[in-house]
C-alpha positions, 0 to 999 in steps of 0.5 A: 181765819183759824179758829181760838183753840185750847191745846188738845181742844178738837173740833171734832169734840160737841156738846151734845144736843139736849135729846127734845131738842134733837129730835125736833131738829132730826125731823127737819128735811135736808131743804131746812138745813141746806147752807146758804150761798151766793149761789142759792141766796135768791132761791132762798129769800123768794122761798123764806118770803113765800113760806114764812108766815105775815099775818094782817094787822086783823090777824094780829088783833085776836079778837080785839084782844090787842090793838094793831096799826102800821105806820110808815114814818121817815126813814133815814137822810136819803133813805125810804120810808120805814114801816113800824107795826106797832101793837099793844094789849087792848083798853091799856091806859098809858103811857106804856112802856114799849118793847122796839123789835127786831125781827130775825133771818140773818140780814138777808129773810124775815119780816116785821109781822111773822113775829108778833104773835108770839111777842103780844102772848108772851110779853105785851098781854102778861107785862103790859107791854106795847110794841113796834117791829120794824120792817127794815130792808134786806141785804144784798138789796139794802147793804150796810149801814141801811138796814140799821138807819132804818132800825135808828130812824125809827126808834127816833120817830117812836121816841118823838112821837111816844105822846101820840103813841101812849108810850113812855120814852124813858122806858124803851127796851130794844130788842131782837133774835138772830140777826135782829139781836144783832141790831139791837146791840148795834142800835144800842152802840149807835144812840149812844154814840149820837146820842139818840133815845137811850134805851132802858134796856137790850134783850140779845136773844143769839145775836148775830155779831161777829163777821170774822168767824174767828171763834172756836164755836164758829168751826166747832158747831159749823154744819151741826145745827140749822145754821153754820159757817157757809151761810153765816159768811154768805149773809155777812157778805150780803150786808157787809159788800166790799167791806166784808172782813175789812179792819176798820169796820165800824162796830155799828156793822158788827158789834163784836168788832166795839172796843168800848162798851161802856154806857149801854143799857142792861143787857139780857144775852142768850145763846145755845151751847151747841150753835155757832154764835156761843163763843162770840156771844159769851165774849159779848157778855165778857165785854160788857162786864169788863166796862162795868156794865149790866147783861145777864148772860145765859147758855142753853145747855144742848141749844142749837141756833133757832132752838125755842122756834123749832121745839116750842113745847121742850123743857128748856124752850119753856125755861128759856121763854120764862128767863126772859120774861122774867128778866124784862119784869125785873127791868120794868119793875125797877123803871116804874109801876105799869099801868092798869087796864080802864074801866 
């Protein structure tokens, strides 16, 4: 498909990288930001599985500072069990309210445990908040709709088990990076639709939602950041199979593709505005707003897909971090008072 241009727009026309964020991306070695085929897709799964960081659920308890435990719960009809990590800051009264996880790499890398670290310091200790990061399966082993059954699945478990987990139901946020973010909004679309848990809010962090590559941002920024066209066609393929591109693909598959937005949960949408997801993300936002809904949207100046991971220390991963923060203390506020550590 050709891309939704402006007349005299060029592709050859970018924003420019934000210069802390270029430099980081500069000193990546050509490995990182080889595309994604068919061709190498297993090179790379078995190379992001080896590499990646899964600490231990010892690890994940710093010292004791936060309380740690794997679960395997049902998985979808016909489907396997799902693991669940589920963490929380240590000596906690709840209920607390509980931040679902989706972890990103795509559909196709990643792992429930790599991105917790992150998660427990900078919102589950400061918002006293608990957590889950679900291991869903990956495509092409697992094709759609199994990976997000298994991200439903287990939020229903989590919902019907919250006494267990000293959690509160009602105060559920969903959430995810990347491909992850992906499955937060069609996890949001999908417990509406079943009328599943509704959750209190959605935190979109560069959602992965649109399989056409249609977009004006899809061609611009293709090969200028660490992900782009080929890789981003290569991971859709592997989830979507026969169905990739299809016309009746149901929005579950692919957010972007939903016509009716309308009763979903506060959305927090970010993306960069030199990556590929831009436009397609900002057209989400768009959406939701049409229907008379709630998303507080922001574009990183000069961001590139991935950027806060790779530029943890720059001025505008630090505001980035804080904006959301800032946004899911709001949320929690306005849902309820949070719990004080006993004793």
């Amino acid at each position: 498909m050709q891309p939704n241009r402006l007349d005299g727009a060029s592709s050859e026309a970018v924003p420019p990288f934000d210069p802390e964020l270029g430099v980081a991306l500069a000193a990546l070695g050509p490995e990182s930001r080889e595309p994604v085929t068919p061709e190498n897709l297993r090179a790379r799964q078995e190379r992001d599985a080896a590499g990646r960081p899964r600490p231990t659920a010892e690890d994940l308890r710093a010292d004791g500072r936060f309380e740690v435990t794997e679960l395997r719960v049902p998985g979808p009809p016909g489907g396997p069990d799902v693991t669940l990590v589920s963490a929380r800051p240590a000596g906690l009264t709840g209920p607390l309210p509980l931040l679902y996880y989706l972890h990103g790499g795509a559909m196709i890398m990643g792992n429930a445990w790599s991105v917790l670290p992150r998660i427990l310091r900078e919102w589950a200790l400061p918002l006293e908040m608990a957590v889950i990061s679900v291991e869903y399966r990956l495509a092409p082993g697992a094709r759609y709709p199994g990976p997000l059954e298994d991200c439903y699945a287990g939020l229903v478990w989590a919902a019907g088990h919250a006494a267990e987990l000293d959690i509160d139901p009602g105060r559920i946020v969903i959430g995810g990076k990347s491909a992850g973010g992906g499955l937060a909004a069609a996890l949001a679309l999908l417990t509406r639709d079943r009328g599943g848990p509704g959750p209190l809010g959605q935190l979109l962090l560069c959602p992965m939602l649109d399989d056409r590559d249609s977009t004006f941002s899809s061609h611009q920024m293709s090969g200028r950041g660490i992900w782009d066209l080929t890789s981003n066609e290569t991971a859709w393929k592997a989830l979507l199979g026969d169905r990739y591109g299809a016309a009746d693909l149901p929005p579950y598959a692919a957010p972007a593709r939903a016509t009716d937005l309308s009763g979903l949960p506060p959305a927090y949408i970010e993306v960069g505005s030199a990556e590929m997801f831009r436009d397609e993300d900002v057209a989400y936002a768009n959406a939701i707003w049409q229907a008379g809904g709630q998303a507080e949207l922001h574009v990183w100046p000069g961001a590139y897909h991935g950027f806060d991971g790779l530029a943890p220390k720059a001025a505008l991963s630090r505001d980035a971090r804080d904006a959301r923060t800032r946004w899911l203390r709001r949320l929690l506020a306005q849902s309820g008072t949070r719990r004080r550590p006993v004793g």
